[in-house]
N, C-alpha and C positions, 0 to 999 in steps of 0.2 A: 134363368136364375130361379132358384125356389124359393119359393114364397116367405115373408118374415112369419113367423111362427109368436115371436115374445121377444117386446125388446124392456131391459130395465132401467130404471134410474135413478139413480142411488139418492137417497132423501126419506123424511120421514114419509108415513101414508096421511095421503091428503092433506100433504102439505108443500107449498114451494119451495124450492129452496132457497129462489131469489126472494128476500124479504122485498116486503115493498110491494111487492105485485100479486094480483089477482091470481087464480087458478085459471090455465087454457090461455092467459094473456103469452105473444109471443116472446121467446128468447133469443137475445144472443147466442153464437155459436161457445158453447161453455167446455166440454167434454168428448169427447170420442164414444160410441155405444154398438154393442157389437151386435150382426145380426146372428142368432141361434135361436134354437129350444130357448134357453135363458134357465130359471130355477125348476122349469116341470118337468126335465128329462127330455128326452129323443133324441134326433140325430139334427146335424146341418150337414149338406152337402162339403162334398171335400175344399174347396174355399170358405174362407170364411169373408163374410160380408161385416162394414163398416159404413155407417151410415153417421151426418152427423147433424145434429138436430139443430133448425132452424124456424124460429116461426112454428114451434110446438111440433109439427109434423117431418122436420128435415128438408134437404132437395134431391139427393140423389144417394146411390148406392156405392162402397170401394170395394171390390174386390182382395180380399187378405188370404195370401196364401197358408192354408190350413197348419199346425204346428206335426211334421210329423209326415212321411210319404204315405203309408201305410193306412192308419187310421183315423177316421174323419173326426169331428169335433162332435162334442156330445151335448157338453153343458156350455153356456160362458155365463162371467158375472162382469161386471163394470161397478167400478169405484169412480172415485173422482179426476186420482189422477193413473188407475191403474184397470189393466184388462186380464179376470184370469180365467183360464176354461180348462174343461175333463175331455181329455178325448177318448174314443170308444173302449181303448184297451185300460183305461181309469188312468193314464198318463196329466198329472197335475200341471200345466203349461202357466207361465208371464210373459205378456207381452211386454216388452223392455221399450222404452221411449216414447211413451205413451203422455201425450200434454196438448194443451189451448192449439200448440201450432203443428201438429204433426199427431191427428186422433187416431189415424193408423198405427204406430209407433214401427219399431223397426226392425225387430226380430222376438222371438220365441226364445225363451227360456224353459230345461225339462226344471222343474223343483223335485226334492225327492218324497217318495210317498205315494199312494194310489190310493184317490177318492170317486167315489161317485157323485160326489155333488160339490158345487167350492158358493160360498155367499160374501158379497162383499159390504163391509160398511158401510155409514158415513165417512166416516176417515180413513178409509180405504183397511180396515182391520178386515181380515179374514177367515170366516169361520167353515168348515167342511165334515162330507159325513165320511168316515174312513171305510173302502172296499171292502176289506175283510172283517172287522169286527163293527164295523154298522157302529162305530162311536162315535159322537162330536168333537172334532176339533177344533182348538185355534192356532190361528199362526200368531206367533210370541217374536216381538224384534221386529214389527212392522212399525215403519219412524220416515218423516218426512225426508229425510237422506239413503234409504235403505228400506225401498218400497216392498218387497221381495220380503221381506222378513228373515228369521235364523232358521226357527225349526218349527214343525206341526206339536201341541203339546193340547192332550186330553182334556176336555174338563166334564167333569159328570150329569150329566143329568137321567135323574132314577123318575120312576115310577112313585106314586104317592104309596104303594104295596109297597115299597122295598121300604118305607119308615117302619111299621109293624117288627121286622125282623132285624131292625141295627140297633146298633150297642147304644151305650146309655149317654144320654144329653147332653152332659157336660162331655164328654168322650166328642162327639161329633161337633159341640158346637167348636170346642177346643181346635179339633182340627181344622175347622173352616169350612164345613162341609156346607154352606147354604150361600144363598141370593138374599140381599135385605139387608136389615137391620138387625141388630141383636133380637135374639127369642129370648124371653124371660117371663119368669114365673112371679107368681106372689112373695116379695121379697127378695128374688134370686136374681143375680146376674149372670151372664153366661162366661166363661173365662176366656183370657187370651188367646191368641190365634200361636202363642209364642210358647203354651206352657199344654204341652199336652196331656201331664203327669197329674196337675193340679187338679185337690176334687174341692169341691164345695157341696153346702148343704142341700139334700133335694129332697123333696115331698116322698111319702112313701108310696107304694104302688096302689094302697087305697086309699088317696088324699089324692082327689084329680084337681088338676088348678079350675080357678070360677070361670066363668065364659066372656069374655066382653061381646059387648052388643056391636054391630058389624050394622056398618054406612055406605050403602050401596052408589051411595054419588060418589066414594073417593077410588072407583073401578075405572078406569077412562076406556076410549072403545077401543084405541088404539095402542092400552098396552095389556090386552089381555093375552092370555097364553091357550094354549091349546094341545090337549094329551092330557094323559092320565093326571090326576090331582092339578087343572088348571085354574086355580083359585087364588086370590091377592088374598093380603091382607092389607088392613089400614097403612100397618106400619111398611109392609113391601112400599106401598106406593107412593110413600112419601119419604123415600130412601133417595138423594139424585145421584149419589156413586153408585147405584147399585148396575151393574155391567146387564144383569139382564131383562133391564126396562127396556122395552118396548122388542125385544127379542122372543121368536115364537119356535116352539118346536111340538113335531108332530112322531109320533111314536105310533107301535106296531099297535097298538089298541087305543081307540079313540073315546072308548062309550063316555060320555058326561056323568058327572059324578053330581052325588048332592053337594050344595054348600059346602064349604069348607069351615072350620075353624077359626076361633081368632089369631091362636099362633102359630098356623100353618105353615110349613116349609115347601117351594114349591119344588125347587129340584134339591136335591145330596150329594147323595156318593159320587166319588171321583173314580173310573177306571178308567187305565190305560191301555187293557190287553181286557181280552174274553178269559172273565174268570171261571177258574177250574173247581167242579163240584166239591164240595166239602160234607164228609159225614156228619150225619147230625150228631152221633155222637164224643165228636171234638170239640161241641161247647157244653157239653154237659154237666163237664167239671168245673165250668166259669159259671158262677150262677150270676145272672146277671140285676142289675140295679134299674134304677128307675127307667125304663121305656120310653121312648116318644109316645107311644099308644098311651100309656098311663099319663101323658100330657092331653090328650084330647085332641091330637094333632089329625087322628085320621076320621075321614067322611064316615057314618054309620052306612054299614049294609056294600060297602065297595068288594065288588068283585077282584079275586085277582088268579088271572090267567098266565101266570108265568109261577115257577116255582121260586122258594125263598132264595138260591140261588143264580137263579137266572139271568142274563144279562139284555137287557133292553137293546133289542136292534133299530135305529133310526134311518130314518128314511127320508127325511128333509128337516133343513135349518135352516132359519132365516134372522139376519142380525141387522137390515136395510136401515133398522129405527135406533140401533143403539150406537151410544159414541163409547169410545174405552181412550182414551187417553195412553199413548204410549209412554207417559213420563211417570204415570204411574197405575200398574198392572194391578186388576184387584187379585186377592187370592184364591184360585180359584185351584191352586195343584198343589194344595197342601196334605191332601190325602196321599197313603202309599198307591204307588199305580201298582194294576195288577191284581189287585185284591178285590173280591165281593164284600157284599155288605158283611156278612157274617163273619169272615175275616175281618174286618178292621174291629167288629168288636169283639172279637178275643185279641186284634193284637192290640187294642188300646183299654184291653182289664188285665193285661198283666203287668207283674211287676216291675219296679223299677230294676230290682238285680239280675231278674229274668234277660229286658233288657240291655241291660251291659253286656253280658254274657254274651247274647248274641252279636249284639253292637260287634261287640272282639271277633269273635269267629269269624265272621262275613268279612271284617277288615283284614283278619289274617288270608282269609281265601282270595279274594281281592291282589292283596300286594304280592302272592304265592304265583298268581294268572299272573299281572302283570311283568315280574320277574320270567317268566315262561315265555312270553310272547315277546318281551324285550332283547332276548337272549341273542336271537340274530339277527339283533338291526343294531348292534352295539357299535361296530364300526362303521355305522352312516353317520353322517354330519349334520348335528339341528340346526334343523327350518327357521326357528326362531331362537335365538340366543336368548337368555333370561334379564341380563339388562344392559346399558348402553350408555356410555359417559363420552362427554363431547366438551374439550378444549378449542378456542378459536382465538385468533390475534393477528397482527398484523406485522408482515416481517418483511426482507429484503429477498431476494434468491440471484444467485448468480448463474444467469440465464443460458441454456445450453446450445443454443444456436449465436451465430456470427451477428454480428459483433458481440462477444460478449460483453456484457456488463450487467447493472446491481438494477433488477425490476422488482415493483411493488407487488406483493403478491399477498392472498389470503389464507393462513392456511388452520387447518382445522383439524385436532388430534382426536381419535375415535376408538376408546376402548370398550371390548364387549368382554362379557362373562360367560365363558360354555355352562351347557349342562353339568359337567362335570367339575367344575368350580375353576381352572384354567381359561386364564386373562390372555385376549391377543390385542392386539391397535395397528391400526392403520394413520396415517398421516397421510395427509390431502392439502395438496399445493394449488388453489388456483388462480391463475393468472389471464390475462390477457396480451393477446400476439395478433397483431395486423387488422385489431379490431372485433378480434373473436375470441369470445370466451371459453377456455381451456380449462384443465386441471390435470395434475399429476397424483399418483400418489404410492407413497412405500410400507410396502407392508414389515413392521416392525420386527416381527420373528426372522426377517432376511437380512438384519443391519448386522454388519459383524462389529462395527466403530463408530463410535459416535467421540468427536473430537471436536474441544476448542479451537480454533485458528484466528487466534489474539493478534489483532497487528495497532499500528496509534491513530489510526481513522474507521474500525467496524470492529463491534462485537459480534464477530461470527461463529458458525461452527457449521462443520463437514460431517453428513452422514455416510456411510463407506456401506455397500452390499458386495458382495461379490462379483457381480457384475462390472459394478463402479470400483471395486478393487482394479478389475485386471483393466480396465478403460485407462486408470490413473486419471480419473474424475469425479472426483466425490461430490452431493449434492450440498451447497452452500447455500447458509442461509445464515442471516445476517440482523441479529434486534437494533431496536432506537436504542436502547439504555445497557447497563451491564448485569442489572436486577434484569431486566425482561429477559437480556439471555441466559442466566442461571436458572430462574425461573423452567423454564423451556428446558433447558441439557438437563437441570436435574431431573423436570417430568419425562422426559425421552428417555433416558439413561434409565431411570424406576422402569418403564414401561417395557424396556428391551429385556431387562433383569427380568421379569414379572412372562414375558414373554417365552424365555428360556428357562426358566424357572431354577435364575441362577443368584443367589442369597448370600447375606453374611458375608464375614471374612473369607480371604482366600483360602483354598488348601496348603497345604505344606509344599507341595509339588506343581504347585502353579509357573506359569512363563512368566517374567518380570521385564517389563519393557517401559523407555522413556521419549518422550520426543523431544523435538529443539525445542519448545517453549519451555519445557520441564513439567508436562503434564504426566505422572502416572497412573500404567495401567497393567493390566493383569489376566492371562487369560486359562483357564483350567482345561489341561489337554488331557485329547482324547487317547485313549490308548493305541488310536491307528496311526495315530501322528508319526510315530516311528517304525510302522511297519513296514516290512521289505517288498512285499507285491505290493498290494492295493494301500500307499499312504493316504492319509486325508490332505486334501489339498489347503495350504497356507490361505488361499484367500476366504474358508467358510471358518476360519477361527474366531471364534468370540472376545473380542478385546472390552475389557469394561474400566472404567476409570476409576483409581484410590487416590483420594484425596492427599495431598502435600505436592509439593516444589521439589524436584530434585535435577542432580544431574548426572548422576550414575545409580544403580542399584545391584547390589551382589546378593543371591538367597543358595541355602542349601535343603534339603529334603525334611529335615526335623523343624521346619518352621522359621529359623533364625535369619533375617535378613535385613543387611544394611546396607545406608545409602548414605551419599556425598553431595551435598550442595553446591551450587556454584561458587560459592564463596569456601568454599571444603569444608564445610564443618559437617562431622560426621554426626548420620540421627541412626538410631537402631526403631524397629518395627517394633508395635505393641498389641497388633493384635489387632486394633478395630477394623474399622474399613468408613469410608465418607469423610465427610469435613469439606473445610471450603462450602463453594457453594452445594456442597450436596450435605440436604439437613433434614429431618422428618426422619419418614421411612429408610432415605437411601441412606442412612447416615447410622453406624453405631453410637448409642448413649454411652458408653464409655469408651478408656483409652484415646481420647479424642484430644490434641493438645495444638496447643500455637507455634506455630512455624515461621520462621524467616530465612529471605535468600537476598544477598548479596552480589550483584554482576555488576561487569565494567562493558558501557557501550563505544563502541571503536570509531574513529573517523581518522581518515588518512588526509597530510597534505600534502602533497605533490607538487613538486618543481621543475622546470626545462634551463640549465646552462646555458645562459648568453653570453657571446663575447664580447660586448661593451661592458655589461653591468651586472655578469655573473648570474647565480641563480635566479632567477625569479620565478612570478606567480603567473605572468603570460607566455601558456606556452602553443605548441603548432598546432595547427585545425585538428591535426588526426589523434592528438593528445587524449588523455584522461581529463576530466573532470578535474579543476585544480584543489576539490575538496571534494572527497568522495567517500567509498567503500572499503575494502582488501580489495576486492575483483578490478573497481576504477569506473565498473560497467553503470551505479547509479551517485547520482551527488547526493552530500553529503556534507552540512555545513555546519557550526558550531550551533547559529541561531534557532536550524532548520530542523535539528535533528530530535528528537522528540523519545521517550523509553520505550522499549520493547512494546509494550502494549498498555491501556489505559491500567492496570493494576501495578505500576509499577509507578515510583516516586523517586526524583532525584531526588540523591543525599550529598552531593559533591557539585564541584566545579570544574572543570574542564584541562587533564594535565596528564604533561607527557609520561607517553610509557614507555622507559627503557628497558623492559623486558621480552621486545619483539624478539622471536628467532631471527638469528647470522647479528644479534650484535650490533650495538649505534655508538655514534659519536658523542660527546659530551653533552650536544643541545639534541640529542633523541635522531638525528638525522641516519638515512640507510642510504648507501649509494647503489648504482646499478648502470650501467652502460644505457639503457630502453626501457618502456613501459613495455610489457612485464619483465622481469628478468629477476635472476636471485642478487639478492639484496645486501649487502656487507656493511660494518660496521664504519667501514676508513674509506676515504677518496682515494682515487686516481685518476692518473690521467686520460683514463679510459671513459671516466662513468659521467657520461651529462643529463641527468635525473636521478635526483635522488626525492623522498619521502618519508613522511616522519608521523610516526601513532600518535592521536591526543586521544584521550579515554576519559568516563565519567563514570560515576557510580551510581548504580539506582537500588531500590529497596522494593522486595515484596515482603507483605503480612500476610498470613492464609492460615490457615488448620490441617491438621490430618493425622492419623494416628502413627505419630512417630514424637520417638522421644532426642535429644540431644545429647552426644557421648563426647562429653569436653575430657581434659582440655584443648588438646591434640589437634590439629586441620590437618587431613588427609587427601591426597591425592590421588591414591587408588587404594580397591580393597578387594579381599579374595577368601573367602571362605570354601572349605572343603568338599567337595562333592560325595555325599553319601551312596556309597556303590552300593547297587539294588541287592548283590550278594554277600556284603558284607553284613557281619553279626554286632551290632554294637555292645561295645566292651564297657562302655560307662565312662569312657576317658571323656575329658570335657571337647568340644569341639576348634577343629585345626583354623586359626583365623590371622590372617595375615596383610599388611596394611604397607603404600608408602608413604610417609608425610611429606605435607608440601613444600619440606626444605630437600625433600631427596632423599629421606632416612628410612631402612627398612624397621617394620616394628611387628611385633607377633604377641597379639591376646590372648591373654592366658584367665581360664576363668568361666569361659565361653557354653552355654548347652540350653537346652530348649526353655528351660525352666528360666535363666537368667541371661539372656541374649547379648545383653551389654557387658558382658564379661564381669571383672573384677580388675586388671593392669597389663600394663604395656611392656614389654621385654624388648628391648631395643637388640638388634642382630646387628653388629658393622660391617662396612661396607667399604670400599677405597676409592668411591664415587660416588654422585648422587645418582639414586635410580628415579624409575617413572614410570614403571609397570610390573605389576608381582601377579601369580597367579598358581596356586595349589592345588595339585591333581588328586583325585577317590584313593589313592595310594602313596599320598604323605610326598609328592615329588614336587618341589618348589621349583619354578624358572620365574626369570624376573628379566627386564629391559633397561639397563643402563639411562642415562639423559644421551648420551653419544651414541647410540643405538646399538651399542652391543647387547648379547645377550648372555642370562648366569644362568647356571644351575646352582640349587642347593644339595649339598651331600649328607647323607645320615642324621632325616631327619623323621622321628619318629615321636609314639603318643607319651612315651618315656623321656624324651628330647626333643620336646617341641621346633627350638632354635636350631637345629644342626650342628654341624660343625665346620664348614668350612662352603666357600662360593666355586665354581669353577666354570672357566671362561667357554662361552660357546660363539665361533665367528657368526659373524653376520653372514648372508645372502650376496653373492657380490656387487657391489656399489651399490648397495641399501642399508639404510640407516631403521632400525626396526622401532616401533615406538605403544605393542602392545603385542603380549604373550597371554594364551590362554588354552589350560592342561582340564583333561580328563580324566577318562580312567586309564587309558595308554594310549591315548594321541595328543600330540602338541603342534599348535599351531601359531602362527607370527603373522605380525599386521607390519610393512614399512611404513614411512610415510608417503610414498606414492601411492600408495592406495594397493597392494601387491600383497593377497594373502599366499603365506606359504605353510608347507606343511613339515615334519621334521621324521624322518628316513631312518633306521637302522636304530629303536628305540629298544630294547628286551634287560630283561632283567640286570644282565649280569654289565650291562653297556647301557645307563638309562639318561646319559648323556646324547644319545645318536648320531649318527653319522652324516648326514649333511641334509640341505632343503631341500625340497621342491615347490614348485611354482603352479600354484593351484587354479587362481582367478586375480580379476584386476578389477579397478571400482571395489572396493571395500573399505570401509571407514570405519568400523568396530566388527569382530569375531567374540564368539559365545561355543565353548563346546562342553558337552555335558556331561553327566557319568556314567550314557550308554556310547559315549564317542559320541553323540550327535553334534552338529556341525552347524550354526546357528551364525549368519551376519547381516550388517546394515550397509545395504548396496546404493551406488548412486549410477543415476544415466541408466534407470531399467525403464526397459521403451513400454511403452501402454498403448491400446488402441485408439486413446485420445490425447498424448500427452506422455513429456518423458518428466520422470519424478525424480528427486533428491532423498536418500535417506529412508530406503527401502528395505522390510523386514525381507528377510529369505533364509530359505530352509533347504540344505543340502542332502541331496536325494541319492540312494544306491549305497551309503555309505554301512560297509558291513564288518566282519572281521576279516573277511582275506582280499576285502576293499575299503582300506582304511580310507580315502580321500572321494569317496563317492564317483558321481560321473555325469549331474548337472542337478540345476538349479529349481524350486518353485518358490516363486513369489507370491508374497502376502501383503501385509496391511504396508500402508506407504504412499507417499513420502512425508517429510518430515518428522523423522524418527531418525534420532541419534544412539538409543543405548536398548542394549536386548541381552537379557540373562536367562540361559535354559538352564543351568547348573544345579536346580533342585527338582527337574523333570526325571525320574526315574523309572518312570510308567513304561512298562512293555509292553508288544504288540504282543496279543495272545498267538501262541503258535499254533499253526495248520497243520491239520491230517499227514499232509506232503513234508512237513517239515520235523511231524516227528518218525516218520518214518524212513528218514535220510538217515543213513550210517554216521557214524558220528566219526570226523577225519581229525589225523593223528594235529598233537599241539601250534605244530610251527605251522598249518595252514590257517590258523587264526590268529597269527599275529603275536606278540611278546605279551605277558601276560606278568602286572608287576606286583599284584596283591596276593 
């Protein structure tokens, strides 16, 4: 092993560091010290040695493997809690884990930069001489958490020559060009370190300041300096911030100078880089102001062996004695780096508009690179997002493994802001499963729904992605209160918007869809949604919710769209968007008004025929529930039964409804042979079960931009489907209505400007009906209460009403109970749930020829004024679950294939009402498609406009 060479130890000179005890008395094991060269140069063998000191002298040697295969170790220095060494190729190494209990530490670190020499503090600050430009450095960001520091940063130390040749006093002091305490003349202060512009008054170049008399006891031995101009002054050495007490440095010429001055400066200039010679004829034109020299600042008789530009090559630093406080840095880089003396005083005599000038220039070149070099990293993704907002609370989740049920979970909303000013959020679920802590989370740009699922024991709601679309599992989650879940749906609901960066009212041409609680919502389709190759798929559609209660909604392409309450009272649209709990941002300041809804909640009571004692309330094991549902499947009791969900409020008391379908007896009672069976109004001797409707009324309050269109209660409504090729003529808009007594009725009045028309034209009828619905080309069909079906004849923008109905059969042994028209297809709903389509429609016959039998499971149809084909399916299977009341989108559906040829499902279940009838959006046509011949009429079908 070779020999130790120099070992250091970080502390002042000749002094302990342990207070309290003698010099040479033994110490505890304090520090780690490494064996090398140390601050004189040479080499160590390619290990490095570690020894740790014990009893003044240590006990033994550690072997450290050298930082580096290649090249051995040149220099090391030791701090207190840190180890830094040069190895031969100027490679700047940290040892990382370096402390009391581990003096070896545990790996090498490269730092960037290549020095010849590294010195370390007392407080492990580190100062170096740099390779190539032979300048002093410090490392900046050296802090008890972060030993390692940020970056190496310059600080100057000049030659006492290099004062003779810099700019004028107030210039250098302004910049902070010294060590010490303020220089200051007879009367004069020096200015701020903050104003570099500022001048004040200064002696003239023949007025040298007086001399003060110099006290050679205020020199101590220990903090003199060494190199050219190393001379204190009084006021240096009674400075205690000053960073370079007790700091030595040795430069390329050593000779001792005479005495100093009394307001001597010991080091100046700050460079960064080896400055570049300057002609003397570039200050020529600066005449320059009072000199240091005309201060008295420099020794008489000093030699100077470098020229006025030259830069000082160092060769050794030593900082073992000084403390610098990382909390606060003195200023020591307040000079421009780069520049020689003689540059900083031409750049700090000129003007202040000189200045600006430039100021602009260098910023315009600046932002000119940075635009250049940005150019092709535009589409990487930043490292670091600009800021980060964080929502937390505590909610319920309906857990996705077996058993299910309602676990406590934490969850926590996470919005960041791109570079580019676009908001995303994440949602973060976590819970606990089998005693381990888990978490989930959904990244909000993937939710396509975000839905209430109101019931009379949880406020909850369902986030829906695509995924959880086609599963038919949506992720539940559930508040304590009804504020905490508004709270939450409205910040979700803002943050999906904000996500998609989708705003404001809807467009004209928006999808308009309801679900069974009567939440509306709205989604703005893509123009693929009806394309023939490649459609977008139903389940990445954006559903967002608009504020109000309803239980139908009809819209057309010009904006106008109305709705139907549960109680029928008909509201026209106004425009806004929000209301209810959606208020702030998600919410329009106008157009925003008070809403109510009126429903009746159902309970059936059921009976079993005995032959003693006739009907009664105990009936056979395999029976219904004797108070129940419709279905029978859950009970269902006067005391038991509770409203729709906590925002609703009884307004009534409990009483019979004779308005069931098939008809009741005086006391509301339905007969039936069995549970289930169809149900009639009269006894026979056939029927032993019968049951009987009791209903109650409840009340919602809420908001949303809609307005109320009395007097009227309507039970269906149909507004016109504006065909994408149709030119509008200025005629007011085609709007057609049944009321809830059965009467057709047709608005006249009707246009974008005034939605709510101006009156009602009543059309007769020799029935009551129950379904109307007007096609892009003025062709009424309507559904009887008996499920037949009407056309209306000749009716046009000059004859609104028509003139006359004409009967169209049913399907056989189907009772139809909703009709809905296009641009030339027409389609029917039974009430088995059996959509059909209708055959042999063309101009001159716009009555057709008979049905056909499309699909089964359908509980409402929507078709629109490209023919599209839009309904609410039940029984659609999912990979986790079959669902009730499923959006779906009929697919293939062309001109010389009016009824398509299968299905894609979307958002779902619970969803009762879907309106495409104002989507006129086409899919952009293909190269291949316009390049197809174009085939004669009758292969596209009847054509009525």
């Amino acid at each position: 092993m070779d020999p130790v060479q120099e070992i250091q130890v970080p502390g002042h000179l000749g002094q302990d560091p342990l207070e309290g005890r003698p010099q040479g008395a033994a110490r505890p094991l304090q520090r780690p010290l490494c064996r090398g060269l140390g601050d004189h140069g040479g080499a160590c063998g390619p290990p490095v040695s570690v020894g740790c000191v014990s009893a003044g002298q240590g006990s033994s040697w550690s072997v450290v493997e050298p930082p580096g295969s290649e090249n051995g170790v040149m220099h090391v220095s030791v701090g207190v809690n840190v180890v830094w060494a040069v190895t031969k190729d100027q490679k700047v190494w940290f040892r990382r884990g370096v402390n009391s209990h581990n003096p070896c530490g545990t790996s090498w670190i490269e730092m960037v930069g290549e020095m010849l020499m590294v010195n370390v503090g007392m407080n492990d600050q580190v100062w170096g001489i740099g390779c190539e430009d032979r300048t002093v450095y410090f490392r900046q960001g050296v802090t008890p958490s972060e030993l390692s520091g940020k970056t190496w940063k310059a600080i100057v130390v000049a030659r006492e020559c290099d004062r003779s040749h810099s700019g004028s006093s107030s210039s250098l002091l302004s910049a902070g060009c010294f060590f010490g305490d303020e220089v200051r003349g007879s009367g004069e202060s020096a200015p701020s370190d903050t104003d570099a512009s500022s001048e004040v008054e200064r002696p003239g170049p023949g007025q040298p300041l007086p001399a003060e008399p110099l006290d050679d006891s205020k020199y101590p031995t220990g903090s003199s300096a060494s190199g050219p101009g190393a001379g204190r002054t009084a006021e240096d050495t009674t400075e205690d911030a000053c960073p370079a007490e007790g700091s030595r440095a040795a430069g390329p010429d050593t000779h001792p100078g005479p005495a100093p001055t009394p307001a001597e400066l010991p080091w100046t200039n700050i460079d960064l880089k080896e400055p570049k010679k300057v002609p003397s004829h570039s200050a020529a034109g600066f005449p320059e102001t009072t000199s240091l020299s005309s201060l008295g600042l420099l020794p008489l008789g000093l030699e100077e062996p470098y020229g006025v530009d030259d830069h000082p090559l160092w060769a050794w630093v030593s900082g073992g004695g000084c403390v610098v406080e990382a909390c606060a840095m003195p200023r020591w880089f307040t000079v421009q780096a780069g520049l020689s003396p003689s540059v900083q005083t031409l750049s700090l005599s000129i003007t202040p508009a000189q200045t600006a000038a430039w100021r602009k220039q260098i910023f315009q070149q600046l932002t000119e690179r940075t635009k250049r070099e940005l150019e092709n990293f535009r589409h990487y993704e930043q490292a670091v997002e600009q800021s980060v907002w964080v929502k937390t609370g505590a909610l319920q989740w309906w857990c996705d493994w077996k058993p299910h049920k309602w676990v406590d979970v934490r969850v926590a909303l996470e919005q960041f802001t791109g570079h580019d000013g676009a908001r995303d959020s994440i949602l973060f679920i976590y819970y606990v499963v089998h005693e381990e802590k888990k978490y989930a989370h959904i990244f909000l740009n993937e939710v396509v729904a975000l839905v209430p699922v109101l019931n009379e024991t949880k406020h909850s709601f369902a986030l829906y992605t695509p995924e959880r679309t086609r599963q038919r599992w949506p992720v539940r989650l559930a508040a304590a209160t009804e504020q905490d879940m508004n709270d939450w749906l409205a910040l979700l609901s803002l943050s999906c918007c904000e996500s998609r960066k989708v705003q404001g009212r809807p467009s004209p041409q928006a999808i308009w869809s309801i679900t069974c609680k009567g939440d509306i919502f709205v989604s703005e389709p893509s123009p693929d949604l009806e394309a023939h190759e490649h459609p977008l798929p139903c389940d990445q559609m954006f559903w967002r919710q608009i504020g109000g209660h309803l239980r139908m909604v009809e819209a057309n392409s010009q904006g106008v769209v109305w709705g139907i309450g549960y109680d029928h009272t008909a509201w026209v649209y106004t425009g806004g968007y929000g209301g209810g709990c959606f208020q702030g941002l998600a919410s329009s300041t106008s157009n925003i008004y008070t809403q109510s809804d009126v429903k009746c909640v159902h309970i059936y009571e059921n009976q079993r025929w005995n032959p003693v004692t006739g009907y009664t309330s105990r009936g056979l094991p395999t029976d219904r529930y004797m108070w129940s549902d419709a279905s029978g499947l859950q009970e269902c009791t006067k005391a038991g039964t509770k409203p729709p969900s906590l925002q609703w409020a009884w307004v009534s008391d409990w009483f019979v409804d004779f308005s069931v379908p098939g008809g009741t007896d005086q006391e509301g009672w339905q007969y039936a042979s069995d549970f289930p069976a169809s149900y009639h109004g009269s006894k026979t001797m056939k029927d032993f079960v019968r049951r009987r409707c009791w209903a109650r009324k409840c009340k919602l309050v809420t908001s949303g931009p809609w307005l109320e269109v009395p007097p009227i209660t309507l039970r269906d409504v149909s507004i016109i489907p504006e065909s994408p090729d149709a030119e509008r003529s200025g005629h007011s808009i085609a709007l057609w209505a049944i009321s809830d007594k059965g009467d057709v009725l047709c608005r006249l009045g009707v246009s974008a400007l005034n939605p709510a028309g101006s009156s009602w034209l009543h059309v007769g009828t020799d029935q009551p009906f129950a379904s109307i619905s007007i096609g892009a080309c003025y062709q009424v069909w309507a559904v009887a209460r008996d499920g037949s079906a009407f056309y209306r004849g000749s009716v046009y923008p000059s004859q609104p009403a028509g003139d006359c109905w004409y009967h169209i059969p049913s399907p056989p042994r189907q009772r139809l109970k909703q009709v809905s028209v296009g641009q030339t297809s027409v389609y029917a709903l039974d009430e088995n749930g059996n959509l059909w389509y209708r055959q042999g429609i063309t101009p001159s016959y716009p009555q057709g020829s008979s049905w056909e039998h499309v699909s089964n499971n359908v509980c409402r149809v929507s078709v629109g004024p490209l023919d599209q084909v839009w309904v609410i399916a039940n029984k659609v299977q999912g990979s986790h679950s079959l669902s009730r009341g499923t959006v779906c989108h009929r697919t293939g559906v062309q001109p010389h294939e009016p009824k398509g040829h299968g299905w894609d499902y979307g958002i779902g279940g619970g969803w009762d009402h879907i309106s495409v009838r104002a989507n006129a959006t086409r899919a952009p046509r293909s190269s291949s498609q316009e390049q197809e011949p174009s085939a004669p009429p009758e292969a596209h079908g009847p054509v009525c406009c």
